[in-house]
C-alpha positions as CSV (number, residue, x, y, z in Angstrom):
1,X,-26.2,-15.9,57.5
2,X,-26.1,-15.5,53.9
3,X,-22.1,-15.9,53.9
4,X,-21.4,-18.2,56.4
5,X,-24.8,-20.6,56.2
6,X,-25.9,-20.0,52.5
7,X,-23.0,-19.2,50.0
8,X,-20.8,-21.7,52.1
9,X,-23.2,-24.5,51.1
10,X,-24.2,-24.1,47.5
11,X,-26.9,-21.5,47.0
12,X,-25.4,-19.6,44.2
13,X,-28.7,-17.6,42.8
14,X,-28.1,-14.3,43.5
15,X,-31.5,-13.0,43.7
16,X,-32.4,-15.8,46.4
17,X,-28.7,-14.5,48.3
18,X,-30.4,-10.2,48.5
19,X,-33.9,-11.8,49.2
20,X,-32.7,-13.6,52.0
21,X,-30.7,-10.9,53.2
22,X,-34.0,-8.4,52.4
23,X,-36.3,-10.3,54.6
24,X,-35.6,-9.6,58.6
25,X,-36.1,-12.9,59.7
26,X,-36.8,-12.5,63.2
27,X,-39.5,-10.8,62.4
28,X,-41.3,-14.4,62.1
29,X,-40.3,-15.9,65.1
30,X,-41.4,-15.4,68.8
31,X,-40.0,-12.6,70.6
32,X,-38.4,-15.6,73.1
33,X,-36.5,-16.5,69.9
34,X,-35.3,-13.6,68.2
35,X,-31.9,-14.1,69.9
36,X,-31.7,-17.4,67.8
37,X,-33.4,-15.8,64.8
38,X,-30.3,-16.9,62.5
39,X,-28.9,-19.6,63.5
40,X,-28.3,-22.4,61.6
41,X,-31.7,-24.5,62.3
42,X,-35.5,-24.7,62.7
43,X,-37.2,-22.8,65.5
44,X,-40.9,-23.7,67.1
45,X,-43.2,-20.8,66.2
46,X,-46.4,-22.1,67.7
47,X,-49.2,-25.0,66.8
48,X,-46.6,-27.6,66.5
49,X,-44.9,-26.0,63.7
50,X,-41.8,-24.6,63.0
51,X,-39.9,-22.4,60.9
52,X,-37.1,-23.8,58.7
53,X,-33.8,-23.5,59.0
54,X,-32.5,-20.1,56.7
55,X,-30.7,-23.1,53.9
56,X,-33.6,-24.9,53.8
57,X,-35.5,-21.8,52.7
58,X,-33.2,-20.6,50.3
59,X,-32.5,-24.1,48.6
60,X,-36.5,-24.4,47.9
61,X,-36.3,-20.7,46.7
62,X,-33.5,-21.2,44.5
63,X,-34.8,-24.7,43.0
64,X,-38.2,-23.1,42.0
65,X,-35.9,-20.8,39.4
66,X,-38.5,-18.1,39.2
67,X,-37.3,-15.3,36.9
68,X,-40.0,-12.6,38.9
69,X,-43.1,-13.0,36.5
70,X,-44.8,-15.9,38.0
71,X,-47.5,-16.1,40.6
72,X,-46.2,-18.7,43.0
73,X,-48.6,-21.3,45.2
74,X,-47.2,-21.9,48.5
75,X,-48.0,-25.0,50.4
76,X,-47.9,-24.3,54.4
77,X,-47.3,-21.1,55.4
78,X,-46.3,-21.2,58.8
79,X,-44.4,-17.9,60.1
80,X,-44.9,-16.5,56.5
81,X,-40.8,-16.2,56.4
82,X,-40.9,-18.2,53.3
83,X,-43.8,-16.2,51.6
84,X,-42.0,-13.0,52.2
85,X,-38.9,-14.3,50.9
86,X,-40.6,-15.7,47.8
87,X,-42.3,-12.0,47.4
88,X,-38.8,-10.7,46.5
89,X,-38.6,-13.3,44.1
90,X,-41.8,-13.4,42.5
91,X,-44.4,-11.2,41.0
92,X,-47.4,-12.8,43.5
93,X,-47.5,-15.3,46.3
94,X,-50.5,-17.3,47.5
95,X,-50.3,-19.2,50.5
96,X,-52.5,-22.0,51.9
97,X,-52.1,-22.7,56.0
98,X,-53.9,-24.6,57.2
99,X,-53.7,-22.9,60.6
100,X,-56.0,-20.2,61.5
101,X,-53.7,-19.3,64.0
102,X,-50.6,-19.5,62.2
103,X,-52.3,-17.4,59.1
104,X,-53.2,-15.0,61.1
105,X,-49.7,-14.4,62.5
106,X,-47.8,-14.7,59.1
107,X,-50.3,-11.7,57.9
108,X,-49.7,-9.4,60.8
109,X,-45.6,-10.3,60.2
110,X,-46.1,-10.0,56.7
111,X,-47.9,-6.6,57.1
112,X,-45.2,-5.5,59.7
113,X,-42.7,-5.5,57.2
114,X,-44.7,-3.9,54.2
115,X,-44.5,-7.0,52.4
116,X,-47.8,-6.6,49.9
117,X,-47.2,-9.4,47.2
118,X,-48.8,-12.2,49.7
119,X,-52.0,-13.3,50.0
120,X,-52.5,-16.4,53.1
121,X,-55.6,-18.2,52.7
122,X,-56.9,-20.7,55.4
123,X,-57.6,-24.1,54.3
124,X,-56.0,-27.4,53.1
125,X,-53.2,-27.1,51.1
126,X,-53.0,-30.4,49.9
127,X,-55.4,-29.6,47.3
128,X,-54.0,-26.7,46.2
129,X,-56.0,-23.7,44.2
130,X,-57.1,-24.9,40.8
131,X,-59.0,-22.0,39.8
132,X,-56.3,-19.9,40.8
133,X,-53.9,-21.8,38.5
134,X,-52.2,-23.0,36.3
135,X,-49.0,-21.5,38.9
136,X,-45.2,-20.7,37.9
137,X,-44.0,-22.5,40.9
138,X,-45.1,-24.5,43.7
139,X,-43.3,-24.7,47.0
140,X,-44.7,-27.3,49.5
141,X,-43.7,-27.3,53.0
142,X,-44.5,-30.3,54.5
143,X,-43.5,-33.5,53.9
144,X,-45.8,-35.8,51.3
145,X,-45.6,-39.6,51.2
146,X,-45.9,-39.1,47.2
147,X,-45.4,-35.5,45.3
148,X,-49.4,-35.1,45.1
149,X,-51.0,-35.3,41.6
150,X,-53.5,-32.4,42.1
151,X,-50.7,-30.1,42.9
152,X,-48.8,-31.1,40.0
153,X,-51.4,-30.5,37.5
154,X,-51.6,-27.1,38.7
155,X,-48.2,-26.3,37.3
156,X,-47.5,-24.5,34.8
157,X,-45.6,-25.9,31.8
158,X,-41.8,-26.2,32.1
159,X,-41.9,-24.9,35.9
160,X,-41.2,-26.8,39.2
161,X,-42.8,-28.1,42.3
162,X,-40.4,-28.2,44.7
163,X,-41.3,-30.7,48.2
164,X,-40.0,-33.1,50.8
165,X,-40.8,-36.4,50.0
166,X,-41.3,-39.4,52.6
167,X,-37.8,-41.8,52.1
168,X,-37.7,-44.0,54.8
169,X,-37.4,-42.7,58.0
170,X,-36.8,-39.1,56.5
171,X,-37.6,-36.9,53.7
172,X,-35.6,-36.0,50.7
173,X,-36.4,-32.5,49.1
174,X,-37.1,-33.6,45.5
175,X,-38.0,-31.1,42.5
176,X,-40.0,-31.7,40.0
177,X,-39.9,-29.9,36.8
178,X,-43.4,-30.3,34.3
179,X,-42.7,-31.5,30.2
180,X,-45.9,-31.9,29.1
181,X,-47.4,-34.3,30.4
182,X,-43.9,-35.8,32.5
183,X,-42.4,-34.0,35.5
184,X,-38.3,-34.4,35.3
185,X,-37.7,-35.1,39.2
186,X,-34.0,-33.7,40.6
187,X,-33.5,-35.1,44.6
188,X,-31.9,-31.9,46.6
189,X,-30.9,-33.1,49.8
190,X,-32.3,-34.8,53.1
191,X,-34.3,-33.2,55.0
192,X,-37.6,-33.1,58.1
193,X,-40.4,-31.4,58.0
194,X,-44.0,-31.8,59.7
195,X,-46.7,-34.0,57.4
196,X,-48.6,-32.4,55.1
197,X,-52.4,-32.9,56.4
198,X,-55.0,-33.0,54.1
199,X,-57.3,-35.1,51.3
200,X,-54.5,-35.2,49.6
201,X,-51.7,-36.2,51.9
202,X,-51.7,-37.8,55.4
203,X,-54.8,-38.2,57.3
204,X,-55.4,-36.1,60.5
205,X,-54.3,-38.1,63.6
C-alpha cells in the first residue's frame, strides 16, 4: 500500500508513509472485508458510512503538517482508521461521530490495537469543540457546502483545516491554513465523501 498506492502518488511526508504502514488497517473494517482491507478504495463499514480509500487518508494526514505537538480535532470518525493514524502523528486526537454506533466501534478498534492518544465523543461535529480549542489541526471528513466558520475559528494560528468541499457535482479536498484573521486556501484533489450533518452543515434528510 504505502509503495504502490501512496509513494506512487505524491505523499512524500515520511512520518504519514510509517504511520500508515503502523496502523493495521483491517482492523477497522468488517471481518467480510478484511480480504479488501488495502485495496485501492473506500469500503462500507456500517450506518451508511464508509471508510476512505488508504490515499485519501494519508493526503489529509500529510496536508494537516503536524510536527507531533498538537492536539488534533477530528470531524467524523467513522471506523476510527483515520484517528489512529493521526495518533502516530500527533500528540492527542479528539474525535466527534456523530454515530453512536460507529463511536462505539472505532473505540473498541481503537482499544484493540493499543492506540491510547484518541478520545471519540458522540455528537455533531459540525460545531466542533470550542472549549476544547483553540486545535493544531482540524481534519473534517465529510463533505461541507462551505469550509464552516465555527470550525475555522477553532484553529490555531498558522495551522490548517483540511475538508472536502461541495464543487459541483463533487467535492474538492481544499486546505486551509489560518494568518490571523485570513485562512490561505490550497485545493488538493477531487474527491466524495458522505455530507457532513449538523447546525453547521447540511440539514438531516
Amino acid at each position: 500500500m504505502v509503495k504502490r498506492q501512496l509513494r506512487r502518488r505524491g505523499i512524500e511526508s515520511e512520518p504519514v508513509l510509517t504511520a500508515m504502514a503502523s496502523v493495521p488497517r483491517e482492523a477497522f473494517v468488517p471481518e467480510d472485508s478484511r480480504g479488501s482491507a488495502y485495496a485501492d478504495g473506500a469500503l462500507p463499514i456500517g450506518d451508511g458510512q464508509t471508510i476512505s480509500q488508504p490515499w485519501i487518508v494519508a493526503a489529509i494526514c500529510q496536508a494537516l503538517d503536524l510536527d507531533g505537538s498538537e492536539t488534533v480535532l477530528e470531524i467524523g470518525t467513522g471506523s476510527g482508521y483515520s484517528a489512529a493514524v493521526l495518533a502516530h502523528l500527533a500528540a492527542r486526537v479528539i474525535s466527534i461521530e456523530r454515530s453512536e454506533q460507529l463511536a462505539d466501534g472505532a473505540r473498541r478498534a481503537l482499544a484493540a490495537i493499543g492506540s491510547d492518544r484518541v478520545e471519540v465523543i458522540v455528537g455533531d461535529g459540525s460545531v466542533g469543540l470550542a472549549d476544547r480549542g483553540p486545535f493544531g489541526g482540524i481534519a473534517v471528513h465529510a463533505a461541507v457546502p462551505a469550509p464552516p466558520a465555527v470550525l475555522l475559528g477553532q484553529l490555531a494560528e498558522g495551522k490548517v483545516l483540511v475538508a472536502p468541499v461541495a464543487a459541483g457535482y463533487g467535492e474538492t479536498l481544499t486546505t486551509f491554513r489560518r494568518a490571523g484573521n485570513d485562512f490561505e486556501s490550497q485545493a488538493i484533489c477531487a474527491c466524495r465523501f458522505v455530507p457532513l450533518i449538523g447546525a453547521e452543515g447540511y440539514p438531516q434528510s
